[in-house]
C-alpha positions in Angstrom: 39.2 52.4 -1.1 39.7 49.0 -2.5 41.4 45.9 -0.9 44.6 45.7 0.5 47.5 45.1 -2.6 50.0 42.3 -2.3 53.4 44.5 -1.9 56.7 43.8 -3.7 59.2 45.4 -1.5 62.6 46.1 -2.9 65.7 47.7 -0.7 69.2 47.6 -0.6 70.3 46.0 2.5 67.5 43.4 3.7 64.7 44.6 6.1 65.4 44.5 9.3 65.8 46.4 12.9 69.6 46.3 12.2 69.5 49.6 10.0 67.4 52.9 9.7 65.6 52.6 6.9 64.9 48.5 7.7 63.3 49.5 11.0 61.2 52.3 9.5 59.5 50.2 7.3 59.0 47.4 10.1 57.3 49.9 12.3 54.6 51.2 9.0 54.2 48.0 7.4 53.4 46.2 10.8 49.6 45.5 10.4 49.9 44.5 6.9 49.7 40.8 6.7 52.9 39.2 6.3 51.9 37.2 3.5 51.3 40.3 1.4 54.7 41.6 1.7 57.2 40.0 -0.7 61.1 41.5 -0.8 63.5 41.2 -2.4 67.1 43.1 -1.5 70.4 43.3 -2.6 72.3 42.7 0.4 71.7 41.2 3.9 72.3 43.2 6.8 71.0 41.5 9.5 68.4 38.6 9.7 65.8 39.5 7.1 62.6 40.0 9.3 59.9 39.4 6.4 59.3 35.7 5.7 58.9 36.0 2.4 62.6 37.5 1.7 65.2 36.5 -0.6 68.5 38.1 -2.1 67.9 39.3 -5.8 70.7 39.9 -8.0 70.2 42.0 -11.2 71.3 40.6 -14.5 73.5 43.5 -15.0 74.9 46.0 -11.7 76.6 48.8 -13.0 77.9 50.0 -10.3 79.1 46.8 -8.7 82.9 47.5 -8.2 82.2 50.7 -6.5 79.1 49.7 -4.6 81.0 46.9 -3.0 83.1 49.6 -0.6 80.0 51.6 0.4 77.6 48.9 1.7 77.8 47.3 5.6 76.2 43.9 4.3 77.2 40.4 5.2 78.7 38.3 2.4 77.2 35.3 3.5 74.2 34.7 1.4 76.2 36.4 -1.7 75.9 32.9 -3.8 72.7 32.4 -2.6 71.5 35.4 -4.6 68.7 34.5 -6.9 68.1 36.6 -10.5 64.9 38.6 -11.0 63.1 35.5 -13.0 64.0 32.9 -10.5 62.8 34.9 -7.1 59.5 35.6 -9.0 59.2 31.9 -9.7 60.5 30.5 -6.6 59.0 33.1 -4.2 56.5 34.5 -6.0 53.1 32.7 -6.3 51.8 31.6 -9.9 48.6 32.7 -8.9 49.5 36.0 -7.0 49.2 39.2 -8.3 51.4 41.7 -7.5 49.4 45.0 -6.3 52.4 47.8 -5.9 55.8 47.8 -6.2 57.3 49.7 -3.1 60.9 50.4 -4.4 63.4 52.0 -1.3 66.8 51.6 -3.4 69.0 54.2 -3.8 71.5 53.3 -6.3 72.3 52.6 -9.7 72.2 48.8 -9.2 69.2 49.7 -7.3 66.9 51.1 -10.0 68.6 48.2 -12.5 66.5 45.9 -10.1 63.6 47.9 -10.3 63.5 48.0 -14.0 63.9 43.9 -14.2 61.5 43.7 -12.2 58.8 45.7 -13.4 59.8 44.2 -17.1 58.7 40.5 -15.5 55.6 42.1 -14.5 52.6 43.2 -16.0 52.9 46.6 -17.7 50.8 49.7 -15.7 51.6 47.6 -12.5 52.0 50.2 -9.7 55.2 51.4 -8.7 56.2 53.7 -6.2 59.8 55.1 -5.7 60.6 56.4 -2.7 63.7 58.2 -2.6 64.9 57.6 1.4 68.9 58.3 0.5 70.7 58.9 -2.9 74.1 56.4 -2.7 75.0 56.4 -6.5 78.4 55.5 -8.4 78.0 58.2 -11.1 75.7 61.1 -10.7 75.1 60.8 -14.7 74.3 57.4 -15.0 72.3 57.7 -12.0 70.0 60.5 -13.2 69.8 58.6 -16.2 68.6 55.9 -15.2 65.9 57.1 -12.9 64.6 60.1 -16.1 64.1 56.4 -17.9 62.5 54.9 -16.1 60.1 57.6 -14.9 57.3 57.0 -17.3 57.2 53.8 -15.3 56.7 54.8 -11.6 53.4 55.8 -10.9 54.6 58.1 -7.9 57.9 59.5 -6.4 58.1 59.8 -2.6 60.5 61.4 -0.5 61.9 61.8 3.0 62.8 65.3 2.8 62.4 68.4 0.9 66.2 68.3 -0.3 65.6 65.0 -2.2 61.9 65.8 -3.7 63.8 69.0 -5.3 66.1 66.9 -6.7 64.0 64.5 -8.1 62.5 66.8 -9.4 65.3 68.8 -11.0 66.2 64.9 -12.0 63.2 63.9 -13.9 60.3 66.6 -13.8 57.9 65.2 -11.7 56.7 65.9 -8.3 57.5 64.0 -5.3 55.2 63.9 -2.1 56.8 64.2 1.0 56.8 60.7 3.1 58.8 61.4 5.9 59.2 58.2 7.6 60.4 59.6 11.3 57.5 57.6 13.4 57.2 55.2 15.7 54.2 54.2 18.8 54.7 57.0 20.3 55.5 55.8 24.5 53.8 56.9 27.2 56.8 57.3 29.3 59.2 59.7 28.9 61.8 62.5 30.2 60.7 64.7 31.8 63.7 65.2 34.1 66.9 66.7 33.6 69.9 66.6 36.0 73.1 69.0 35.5 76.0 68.3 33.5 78.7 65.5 35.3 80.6 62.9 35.7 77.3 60.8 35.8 75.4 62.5 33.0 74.7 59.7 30.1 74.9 60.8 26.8 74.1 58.4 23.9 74.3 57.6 20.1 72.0 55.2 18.3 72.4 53.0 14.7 74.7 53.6 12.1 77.4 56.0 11.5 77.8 55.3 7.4 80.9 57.9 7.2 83.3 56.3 10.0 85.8 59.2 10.7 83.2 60.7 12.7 83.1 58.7 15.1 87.3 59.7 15.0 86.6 63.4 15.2 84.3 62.4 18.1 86.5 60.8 20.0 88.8 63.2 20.0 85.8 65.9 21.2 85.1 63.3 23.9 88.4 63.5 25.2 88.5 67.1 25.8 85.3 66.8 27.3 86.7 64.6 29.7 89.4 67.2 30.7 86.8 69.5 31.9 84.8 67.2 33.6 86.6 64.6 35.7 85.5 61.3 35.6 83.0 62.0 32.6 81.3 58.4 31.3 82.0 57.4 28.1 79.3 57.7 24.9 77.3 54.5 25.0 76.5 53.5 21.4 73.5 51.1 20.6 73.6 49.6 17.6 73.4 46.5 15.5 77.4 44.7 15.3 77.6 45.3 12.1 77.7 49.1 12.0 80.6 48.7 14.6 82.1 46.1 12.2 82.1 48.4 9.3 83.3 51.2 11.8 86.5 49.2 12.7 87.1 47.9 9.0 87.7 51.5 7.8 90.5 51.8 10.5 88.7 53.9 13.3 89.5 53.6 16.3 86.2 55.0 18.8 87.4 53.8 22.2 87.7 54.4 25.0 85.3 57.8 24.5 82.8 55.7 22.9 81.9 52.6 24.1 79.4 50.3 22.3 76.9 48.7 23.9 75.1 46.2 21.8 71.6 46.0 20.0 68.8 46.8 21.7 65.1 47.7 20.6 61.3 48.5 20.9 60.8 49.0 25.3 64.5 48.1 26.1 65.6 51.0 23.9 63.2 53.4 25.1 63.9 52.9 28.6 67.8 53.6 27.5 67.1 57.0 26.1 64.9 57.7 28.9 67.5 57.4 31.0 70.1 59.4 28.6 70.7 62.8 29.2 71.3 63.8 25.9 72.0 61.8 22.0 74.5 62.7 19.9 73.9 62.1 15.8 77.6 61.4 14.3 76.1 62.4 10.9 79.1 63.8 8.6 82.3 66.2 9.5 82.5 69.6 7.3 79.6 72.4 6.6 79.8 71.5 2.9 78.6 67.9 2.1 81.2 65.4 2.0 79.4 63.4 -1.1 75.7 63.0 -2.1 74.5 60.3 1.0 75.6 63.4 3.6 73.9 66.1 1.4 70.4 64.3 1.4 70.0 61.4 3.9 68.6 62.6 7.3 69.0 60.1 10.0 65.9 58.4 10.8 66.7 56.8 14.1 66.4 60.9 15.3 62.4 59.3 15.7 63.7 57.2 18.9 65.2 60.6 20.7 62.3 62.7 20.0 59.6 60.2 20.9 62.2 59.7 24.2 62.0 63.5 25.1 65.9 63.2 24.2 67.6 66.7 23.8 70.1 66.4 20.3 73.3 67.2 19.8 74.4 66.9 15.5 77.8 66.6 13.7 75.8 67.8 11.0 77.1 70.6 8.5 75.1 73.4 8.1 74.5 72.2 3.7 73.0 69.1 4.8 69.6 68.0 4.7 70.4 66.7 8.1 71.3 70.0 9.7 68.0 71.4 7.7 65.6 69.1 9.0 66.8 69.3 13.1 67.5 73.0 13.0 64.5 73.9 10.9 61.9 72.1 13.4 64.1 73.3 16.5 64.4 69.5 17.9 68.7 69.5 18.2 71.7 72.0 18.0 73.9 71.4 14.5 77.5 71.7 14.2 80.5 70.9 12.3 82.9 68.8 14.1 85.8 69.3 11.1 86.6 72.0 13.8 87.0 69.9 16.8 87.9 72.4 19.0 84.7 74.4 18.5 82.6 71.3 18.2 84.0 70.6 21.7 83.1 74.1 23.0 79.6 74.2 21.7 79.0 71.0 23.1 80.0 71.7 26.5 78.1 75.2 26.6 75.0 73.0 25.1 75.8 69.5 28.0 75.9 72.6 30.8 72.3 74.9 29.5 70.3 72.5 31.9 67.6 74.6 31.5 68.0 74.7 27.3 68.5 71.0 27.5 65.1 70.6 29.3 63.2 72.8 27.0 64.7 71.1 24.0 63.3 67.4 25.9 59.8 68.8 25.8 59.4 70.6 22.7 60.9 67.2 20.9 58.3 64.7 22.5 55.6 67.6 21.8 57.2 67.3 18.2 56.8 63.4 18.3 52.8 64.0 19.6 52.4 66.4 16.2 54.4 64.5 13.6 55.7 60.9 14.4 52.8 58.7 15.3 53.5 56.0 13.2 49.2 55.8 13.4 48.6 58.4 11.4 51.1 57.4 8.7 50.2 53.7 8.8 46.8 55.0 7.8 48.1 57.3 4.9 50.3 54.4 3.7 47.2 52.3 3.2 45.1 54.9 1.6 48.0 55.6 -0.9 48.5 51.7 -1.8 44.9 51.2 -2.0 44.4 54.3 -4.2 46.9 53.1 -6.8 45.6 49.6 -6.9 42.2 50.5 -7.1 43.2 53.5 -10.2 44.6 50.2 -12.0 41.7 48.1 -11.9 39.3 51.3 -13.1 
């Protein structure tokens, strides 16, 4: 199948554990060699994990002004930023070729990275865009952009049916389905559920990119608490930044949710074991608040499922989000716009014992059929090998 390419990775926020699509691509890329995998991103979110990492600015960002309210990043490193030409001189070796370009952006200034890049490289270098969220400035310069420079990617990917339709619609091609919900699947799980009360643990995980949730939330929470005296508050695990950016937009989450820091890998598992239920703060009304809730699909669901973790979803019923849980049966959607009859469905869901506990074992069964991280390490390879090896032909 040919030898292993040397990757050029390019994302948004660096790679890293602190956000969903950062510890996706952790978990698939783990047994490349690290000295294959070169990245450049546009902002830093975390500590980037790859070695050979560095902030790239593009020579033009269209979307800069607007981009700037939407992203979670640390400024820290923002005059630190190299241009395309200097992070292929300084990082890149002379000698080193470059064997695919993975691209994992999203936006405008996104794909303006991509297209420097791939003019300072060799032309029919491979290039694979994988479309994991759509977070553009303006939906016809966007499209635009990506029908331009379609000729140039060898292959579209996609996490979910909703955005391989639209890329699609967008440019005309096809775009295989790379979901990228797995993880090592544990060989401990829940198997246990206890009734609903006081001391029933329920828990959210990661970001929460549209911050009034977590409002709307609270405000469920506290009616929950009316019912059920003494009730524990939410205990949210994430990276600080997600609950820096939570508190910038002026939302106010406790006392009904209380964060709990950063964990990962075991120590995050054995939370969720212990959880009797997650809740996925995804967006507030049925109809998609903007084009981030109508495609994304939270990919830190792979950690409940893999847990034997029951789901409950603020997700409305024309998002991708809703689609994906209540299509392969592994949570219960609602819209939490309507807070009192977010509230009641949650309680009737928090009290089905019984429902909770089939919903535990059919999502690890789902995590058995579709989220060994194995299996799509293995297709990953074959696909960057198969590119790399068409080129030399």
């Amino acid at each position: 199948m040919g030898e292993l390419p040397r990757l050029l990775i390019l994302t948004d926020d660096c790679v890293s554990p602190s956000h969903g699509t950062g510890a996706a691509l952790l978990r698939q890329l783990k047994e490349f060699p690290e000295n294959f995998l070169l990245h450049a991103y546009l902002n830093r979110k975390g500590e980037p994990s790859l070695s050979r990492s560095a902030r790239v600015r593009p020579a033009k960002d269209p979307a800069k002004p607007w981009y700037a309210r939407f992203t979670t990043a640390e400024p820290r490193d923002i005059d630190a930023a190299r241009s395309v030409q200097e992070f292929m001189e300084q990082v890149v070796g002379a000698d080193e070729k470059i064997g695919v370009v993975y691209s994992c952006v999203f936006g405008e200034t996104g794909l303006q990275l991509l297209t420097e890049v791939l003019d300072h490289l060799p032309p029919g270098t491979p290039a694979i865009h994988h479309a994991n969220d759509f977070l553009y400035a303006k939906k016809l310069r966007f499209e635009r952009m990506l029908r331009t420079l379609s000729p140039r990617i060898s292959e579209f990917w996609s996490i979910g049916q909703g955005l391989a339709e639209e890329i699609t619609r967008i440019t005309g091609r096809e775009a295989a389905l790379m979901a990228p919900f797995q993880c090592d699947l544990q060989p401990v799980y829940k198997q246990s559920h206890r009734p609903f009360g006081p001391e029933c643990k329920a828990v959210m995980l990661g970001n929460s990119h549209m911050p009034h949730v977590l409002h709307h939330l609270r405000h469920v929470w506290e009616k929950l608490e009316a019912s059920v005296e003494g009730l524990r508050p939410i205990q949210w695990y994430a990276y600080p930044t997600s609950v820096t950016y939570v508190k910038d937009a002026g939302v106010t989450f406790e006392p009904q949710i209380e964060y709990y820091g950063f964990l990962n890998n075991d120590a995050l598992h054995e939370q969720l074991c212990e959880a009797d239920f997650a809740i996925v703060p995804f967006n507030i009304h049925d109809k998609p608040e903007y084009h981030y809730a109508r495609f994304s699909i939270p990919s830190r669901i792979t950690e409940f499922v893999n847990a034997g973790l029951p789901i409950f979803a603020a997700a409305g019923k024309e998002t991708e989000a809703c689609r994906f849980i209540s299509g392969n049966g592994i949570g219960r959607c609602a819209s939490i716009a309507d807070e009192t009859g977010f509230a009641t469905q949650l309680l009737e869901f928090a009290k089905d014992t019984a429902a909770r506990e089939l919903m535990g074992a059919h999502n690890r069964h789902f995590a058995e059929e579709h989220c060994d991280i194995r299996v799509y390490r293995k297709e990953l390879m074959r696909r960057f090998r198969r590119l790399t090896t068409a080129t030399a032909q």
